[in-house]
C-alpha positions in Angstrom: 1.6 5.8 -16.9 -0.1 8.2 -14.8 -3.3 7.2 -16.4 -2.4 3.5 -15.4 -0.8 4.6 -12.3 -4.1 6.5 -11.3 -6.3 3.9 -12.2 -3.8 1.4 -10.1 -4.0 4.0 -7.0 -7.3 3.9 -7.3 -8.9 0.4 -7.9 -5.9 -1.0 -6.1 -6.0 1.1 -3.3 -9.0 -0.2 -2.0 -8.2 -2.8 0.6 -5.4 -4.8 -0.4 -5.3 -4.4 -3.9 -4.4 -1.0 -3.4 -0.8 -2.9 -2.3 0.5 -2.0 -5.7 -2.2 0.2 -7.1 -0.9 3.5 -6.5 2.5 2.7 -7.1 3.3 5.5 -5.7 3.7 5.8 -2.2 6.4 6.1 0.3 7.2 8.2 3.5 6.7 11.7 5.0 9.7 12.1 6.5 7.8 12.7 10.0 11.6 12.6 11.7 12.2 15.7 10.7 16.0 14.4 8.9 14.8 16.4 6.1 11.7 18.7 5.5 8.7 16.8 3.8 7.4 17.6 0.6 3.9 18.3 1.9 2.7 20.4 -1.5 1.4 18.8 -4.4 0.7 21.4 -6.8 -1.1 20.8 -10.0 -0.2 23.4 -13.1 -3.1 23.5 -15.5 -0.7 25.0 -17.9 1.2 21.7 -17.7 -0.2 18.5 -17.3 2.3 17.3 -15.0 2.7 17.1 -10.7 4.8 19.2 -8.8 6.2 18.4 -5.0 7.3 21.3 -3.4 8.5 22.2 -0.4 10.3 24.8 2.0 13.7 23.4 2.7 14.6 24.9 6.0 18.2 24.8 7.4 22.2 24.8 5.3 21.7 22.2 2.2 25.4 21.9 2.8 24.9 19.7 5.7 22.4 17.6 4.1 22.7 14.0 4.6 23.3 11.5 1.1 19.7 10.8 1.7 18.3 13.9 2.5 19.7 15.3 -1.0 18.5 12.0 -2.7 15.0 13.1 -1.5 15.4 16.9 -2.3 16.7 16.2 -5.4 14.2 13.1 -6.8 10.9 13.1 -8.6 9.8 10.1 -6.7 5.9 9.9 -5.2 5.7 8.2 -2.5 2.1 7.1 -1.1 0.7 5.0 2.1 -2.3 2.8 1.0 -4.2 1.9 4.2 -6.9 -1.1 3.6 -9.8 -1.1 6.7 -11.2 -3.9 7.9 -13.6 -1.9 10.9 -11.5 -0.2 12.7 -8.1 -1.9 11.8 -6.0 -1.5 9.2 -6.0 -4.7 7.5 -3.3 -3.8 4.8 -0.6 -1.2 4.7 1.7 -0.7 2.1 4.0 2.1 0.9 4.2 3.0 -2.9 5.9 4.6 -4.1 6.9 5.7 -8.0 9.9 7.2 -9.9 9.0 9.9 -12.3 11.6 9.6 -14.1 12.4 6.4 -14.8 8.6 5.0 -14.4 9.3 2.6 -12.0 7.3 1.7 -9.4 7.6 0.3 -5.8 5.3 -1.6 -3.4 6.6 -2.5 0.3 4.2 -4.5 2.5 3.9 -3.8 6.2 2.6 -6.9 8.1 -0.2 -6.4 10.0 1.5 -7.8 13.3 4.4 -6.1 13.2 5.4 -4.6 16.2 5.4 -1.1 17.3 6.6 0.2 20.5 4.1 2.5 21.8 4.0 4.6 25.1 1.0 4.0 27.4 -0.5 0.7 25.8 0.6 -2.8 27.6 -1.7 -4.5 25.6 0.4 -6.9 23.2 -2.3 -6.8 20.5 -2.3 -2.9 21.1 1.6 -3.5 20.1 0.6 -4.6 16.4 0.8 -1.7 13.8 -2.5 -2.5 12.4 -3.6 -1.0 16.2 -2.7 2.6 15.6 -5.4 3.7 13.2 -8.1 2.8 15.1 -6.5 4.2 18.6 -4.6 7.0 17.9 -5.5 8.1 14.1 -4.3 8.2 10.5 -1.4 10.9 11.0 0.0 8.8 13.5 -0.2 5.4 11.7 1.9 7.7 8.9 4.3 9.5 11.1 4.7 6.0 12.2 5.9 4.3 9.0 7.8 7.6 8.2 10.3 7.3 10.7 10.1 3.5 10.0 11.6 4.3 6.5 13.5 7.6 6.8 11.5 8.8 4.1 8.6 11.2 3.3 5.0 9.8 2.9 3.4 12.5 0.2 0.2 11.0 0.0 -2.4 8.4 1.5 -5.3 6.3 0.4 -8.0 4.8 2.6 -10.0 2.3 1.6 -12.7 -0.3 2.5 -13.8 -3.4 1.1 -16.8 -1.8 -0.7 -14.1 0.1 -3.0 -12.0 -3.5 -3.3 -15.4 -4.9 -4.7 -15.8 -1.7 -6.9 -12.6 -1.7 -8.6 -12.0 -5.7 -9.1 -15.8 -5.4 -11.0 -15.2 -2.5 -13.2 -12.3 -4.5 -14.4 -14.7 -7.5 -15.4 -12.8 -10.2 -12.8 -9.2 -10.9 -12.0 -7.4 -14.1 -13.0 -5.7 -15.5 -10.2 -3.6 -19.0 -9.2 -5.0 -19.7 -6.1 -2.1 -21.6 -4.5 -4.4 -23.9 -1.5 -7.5 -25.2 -0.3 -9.6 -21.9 1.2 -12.3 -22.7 3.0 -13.6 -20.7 6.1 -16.9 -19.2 7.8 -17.8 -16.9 10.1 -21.6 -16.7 10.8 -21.0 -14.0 12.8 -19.6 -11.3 9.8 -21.6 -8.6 8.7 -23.0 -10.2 6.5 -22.1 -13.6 7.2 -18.7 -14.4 5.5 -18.3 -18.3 3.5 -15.0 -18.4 2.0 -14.5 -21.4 -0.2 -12.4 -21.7 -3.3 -10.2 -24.8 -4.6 -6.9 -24.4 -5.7 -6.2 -23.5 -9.2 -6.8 -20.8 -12.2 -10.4 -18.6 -11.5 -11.4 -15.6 -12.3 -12.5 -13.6 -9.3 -15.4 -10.8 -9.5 -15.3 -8.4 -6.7 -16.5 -9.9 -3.8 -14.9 -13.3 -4.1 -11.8 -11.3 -4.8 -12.4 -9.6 -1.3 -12.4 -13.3 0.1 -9.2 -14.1 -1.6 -7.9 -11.1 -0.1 -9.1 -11.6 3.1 -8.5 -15.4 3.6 -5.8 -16.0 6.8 -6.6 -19.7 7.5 -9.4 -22.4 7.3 -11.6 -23.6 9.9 -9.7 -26.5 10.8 -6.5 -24.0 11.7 -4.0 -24.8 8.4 -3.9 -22.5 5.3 -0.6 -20.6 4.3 2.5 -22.1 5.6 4.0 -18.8 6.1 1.1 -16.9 7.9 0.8 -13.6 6.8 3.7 -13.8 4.9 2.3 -16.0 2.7 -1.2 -13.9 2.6 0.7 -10.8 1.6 2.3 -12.6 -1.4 -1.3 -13.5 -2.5 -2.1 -10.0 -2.3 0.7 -8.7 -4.3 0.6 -11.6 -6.8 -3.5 -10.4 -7.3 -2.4 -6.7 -7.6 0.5 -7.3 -10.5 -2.6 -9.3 -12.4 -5.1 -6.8 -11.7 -2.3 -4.2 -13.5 -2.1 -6.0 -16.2 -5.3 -5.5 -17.1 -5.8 -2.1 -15.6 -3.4 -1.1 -18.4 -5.6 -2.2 -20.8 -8.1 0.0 -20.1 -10.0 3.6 -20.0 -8.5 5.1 -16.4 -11.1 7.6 -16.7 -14.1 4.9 -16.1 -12.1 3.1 -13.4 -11.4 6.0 -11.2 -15.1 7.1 -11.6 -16.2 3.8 -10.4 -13.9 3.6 -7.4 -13.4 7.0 -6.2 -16.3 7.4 -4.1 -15.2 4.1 -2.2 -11.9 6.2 -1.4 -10.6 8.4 0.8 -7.6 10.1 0.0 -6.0 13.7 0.0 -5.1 13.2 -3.4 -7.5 15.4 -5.6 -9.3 14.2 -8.5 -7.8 16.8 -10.7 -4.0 15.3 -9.0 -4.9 12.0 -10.0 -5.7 12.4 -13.6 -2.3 14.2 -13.8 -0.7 11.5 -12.3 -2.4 9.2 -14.5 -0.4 11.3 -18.0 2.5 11.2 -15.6 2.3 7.2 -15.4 2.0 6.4 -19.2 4.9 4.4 -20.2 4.5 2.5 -17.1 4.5 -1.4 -17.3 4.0 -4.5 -14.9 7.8 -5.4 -15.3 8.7 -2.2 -13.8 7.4 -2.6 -10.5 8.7 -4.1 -7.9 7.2 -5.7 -4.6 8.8 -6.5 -1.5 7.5 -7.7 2.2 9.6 -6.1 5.3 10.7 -8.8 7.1 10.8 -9.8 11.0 11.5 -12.1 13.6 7.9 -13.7 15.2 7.9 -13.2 18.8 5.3 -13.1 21.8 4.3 -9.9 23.7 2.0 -10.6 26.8 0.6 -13.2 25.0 0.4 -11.9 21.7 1.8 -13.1 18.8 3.8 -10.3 16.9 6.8 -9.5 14.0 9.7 -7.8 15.2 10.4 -5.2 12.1 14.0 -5.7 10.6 14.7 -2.0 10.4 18.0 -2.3 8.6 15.8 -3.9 5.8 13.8 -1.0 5.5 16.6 1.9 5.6 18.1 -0.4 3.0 15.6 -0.4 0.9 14.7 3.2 1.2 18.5 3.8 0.0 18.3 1.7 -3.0 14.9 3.4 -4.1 17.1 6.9 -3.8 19.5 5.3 -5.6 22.6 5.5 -2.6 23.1 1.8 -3.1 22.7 -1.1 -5.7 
């Protein structure tokens, strides 16, 4: 499973893919309600991971959740996708050791952040911090979001989405709607146009699919982003499926150099052993959910924060 699990974090981490691909991610406790596991040791005597950390303080007044985290072999992982300067996906993985189960919550790009000193209401949008004010603070961001420690992170562009989806030889996909939209002035310029159906996607139409929002004439998902993040996670649990089926080795050759991560090579080949045993039925994708509402003309997603505490307590297993 850590063979698959490594090849997920990596070919899935690029952009959007990368929702699910790491299956391990989570939070880095940043609020301080417990001490972050901020080592990740690898023993070459055993070809296993191991999250350490200096507990500070009385464990006796630990909180239910703070023991749940001491106490868990869970890896929990941010996987950023760029788009310039913005972060164009974020998602928190995050994977169970033990039980080899693995966990993939989608932040929306326009969800709502209240930051000092920016009256901006696009500036508002989480997908704003990375560019402005850096990676650590797009993490410390999301940790206190979630109540939970963030281990790990992986960065990537649409190079490594194009990377990854060819060194699988295509993805199959259902592509729910009519896509069709351009942009003459992209980089190079960007023609999106698929019918709906069945298709097998190489790399850079995959990076289309990923990318889509809406068509030219304004209609596209009924839900927004909502609807674009299901796409995305739909693509990543078929991507796995055939990620499993091959050589992790040769994926994560192929992809690494499109990454940028503070996992080591060495930590993700051991994570890769750690992940055999994992299978597509055992992961588990979510979208946090929000209210749409307007800030200085901007159109934003207020973050349902009981959702996400929630959810961080039934990954710890405090509640069903």
């Amino acid at each position: 499973m850590k063979k698959n699990l490594l090849k997920f974090l990596k070919i899935f981490s690029l952009t959007l893919l990368v929702s699910c691909l790491i299956i391990v991610v989570a939070l880095f406790s940043y609020i301080k309600l417990f001490n972050p596991l901020d080592e990740l040791v690898y023993s070459e005597n055993e070809s296993d991971l191991n999250y350490t950390s200096d507990l500070d303080g009385d464990p006796s007044t630990d909180t239910p959740l703070e023991k749940a985290v001491k106490s868990s072999k869970r890896i929990n992982v941010m996987v950023i996708g760029l788009e310039h300067t913005r972060t164009d996906t974020i998602m928190l993985a995050s994977y169970d050791r033990d039980t080899k189960e693995g966990n993939i919550i989608s932040i929306p790009r326009d969800t709502y952040i209240d930051r000092d000193g920016y009256l901006d209401g696009s500036a508002k949008r989480i997908n704003a911090i990375y560019g402005s004010d850096g990676l650590e603070e797009l993490i410390n961001t999301v940790e206190k979001m979630f109540q939970i420690p963030i281990h790990k992170y992986v960065l990537v562009d649409y190079q490594a989405v194009i990377a990854g989806v060819n060194a699988l030889g295509g993805v199959k996909v259902d592509i729910p709607i009519r896509m069709y939209y351009t942009d003459p002035y992209d980089n190079p310029p960007l023609v999106i146009d698929f019918q709906p159906g069945e298709k097998v996607l190489n790399g850079e139409e995959a990076l289309k699919f990923l990318r889509f929002r809406k068509n030219n004439d304004g209609t596209g998902y009924p839900r927004m982003d909502l609807d674009r993040i299901a796409a995305q996670q739909n693509f990543v649990k078929q991507a796995l499926k055939k990620i499993l089926s091959f050589k992790l080795a040769n994926l994560i050759r192929d992809v690494y150099p499109y990454v940028k991560t503070d996992f080591s090579l060495t930590e993700l080949m051991a994570l890769a052993v750690d992940a055999l045993g994992f299978t597509p039925d055992k992961l588990d994708t979510i979208v946090l959910e929000g209210v749409a509402g307007d800030v200085n003309g901007a159109s934003i997603l207020y973050p349902n924060y009981e959702m996400a505490i929630e959810y961080t307590y039934k990954l710890y297993g405090l509640i069903e």
